[in-house]
C-alpha positions, 0 to 999 in steps of 0.5 A, a space after each residue: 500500500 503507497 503512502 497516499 497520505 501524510 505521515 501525521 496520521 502515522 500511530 506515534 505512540 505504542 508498539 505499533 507506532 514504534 514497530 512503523 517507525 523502526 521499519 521507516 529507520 530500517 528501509 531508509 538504512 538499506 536504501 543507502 546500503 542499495 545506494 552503495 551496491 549500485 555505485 560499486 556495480 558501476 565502478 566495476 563496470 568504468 573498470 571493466 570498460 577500462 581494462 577491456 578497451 583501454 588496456 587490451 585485457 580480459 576481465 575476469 570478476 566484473 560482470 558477475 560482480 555487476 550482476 551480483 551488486 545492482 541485482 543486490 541494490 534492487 532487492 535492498 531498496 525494495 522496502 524503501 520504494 514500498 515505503 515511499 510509494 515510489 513503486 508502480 500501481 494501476 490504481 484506476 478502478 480502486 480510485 474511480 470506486 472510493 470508499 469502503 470497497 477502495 480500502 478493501 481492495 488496496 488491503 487485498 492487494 497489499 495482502 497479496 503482496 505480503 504473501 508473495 514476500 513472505 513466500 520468496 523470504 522462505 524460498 530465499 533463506 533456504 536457497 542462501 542456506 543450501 548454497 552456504 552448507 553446500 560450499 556452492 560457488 559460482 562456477 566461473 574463472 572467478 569462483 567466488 562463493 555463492 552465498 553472497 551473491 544471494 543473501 541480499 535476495 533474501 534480506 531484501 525478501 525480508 525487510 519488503 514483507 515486514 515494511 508490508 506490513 508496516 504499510 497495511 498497518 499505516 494504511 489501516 491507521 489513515 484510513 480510520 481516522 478519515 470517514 
């Protein structure tokens, strides 16, 4: 559910108001870290440009690195374009209704997306756990374990079902308040 409202109607007192606010503090934080993944994925990019096309050499670690960091990137800030609205949604037949059934409809698909979230967080841990006990690397020249590569998937999984949450309980709370 998008922020379609101002933050004044936000719970500001209890364990609900405090569980929306660490999860506001907790996408934000990891949005920065997404932040961080993205540049160094374009640095390795600037570097793989260099030494493939300046230099005349082959590159051995910076695609799959690439591939590894922006990938991580778009998983890690998942929460935060959830949290702020910034995600893509049809929202034609829900805005044209109004009402009791608007707010329906945005809580089942708020639901829905929550399921779906908690479901790849499950499929997630398990993929990253598998790779770690397994000793799963990547296969290519560059070898690294593979792991790493998928622990944003999961953490990213993660903290988007839990900012769900947070986002259905901040709708409901702006919803009530406004008859």
């Amino acid at each position: 559910m998008a922020h379609t409202s101002s933050h004044t109607l936000l719970p500001n007192r209890g364990v609900i108001g405090a569980y929306i606010r660490m999860m506001d503090v907790i996408s934000g934080a990891t949005a920065v870290l997404a932040s961080v993944a993205l540049a160094a994925g374009v640095l390795a990019v600037c570097h793989m440009i260099f030494v493939r096309y300046a230099l005349g050499q082959s590159t051995t670690w910076q695609t799959e690195f690439t591939v590894f960091t922006i990938t991580g990137a778009m998983l890690l800030g998942a929460p935060y374009v959830l949290m702020t609205g910034g995600h893509v949604a049809v929202t034609v037949l829900p805005d044209a209704i109004g009402g009791w059934l608007r707010k329906a409809m945005l809580l089942a698909a708020s639901l829905v997306g929550l399921g779906f979230c908690i479901a790849l967080s499950y499929g997630a841990w398990l993929y990253v756990l598998e790779a770690w006990h397994g000793g799963w690397t990547t296969g290519t020249v560059w070898n690294p374990p593979l792991w790493p590569a998928l622990l944003p998937m999961a953490i990213g999984a993660s903290l988007l079902s839990l900012q769900y949450i947070a986002e259905i309980i901040r709708g409901e709370a702006n919803h009530g308040s406004s008859h």
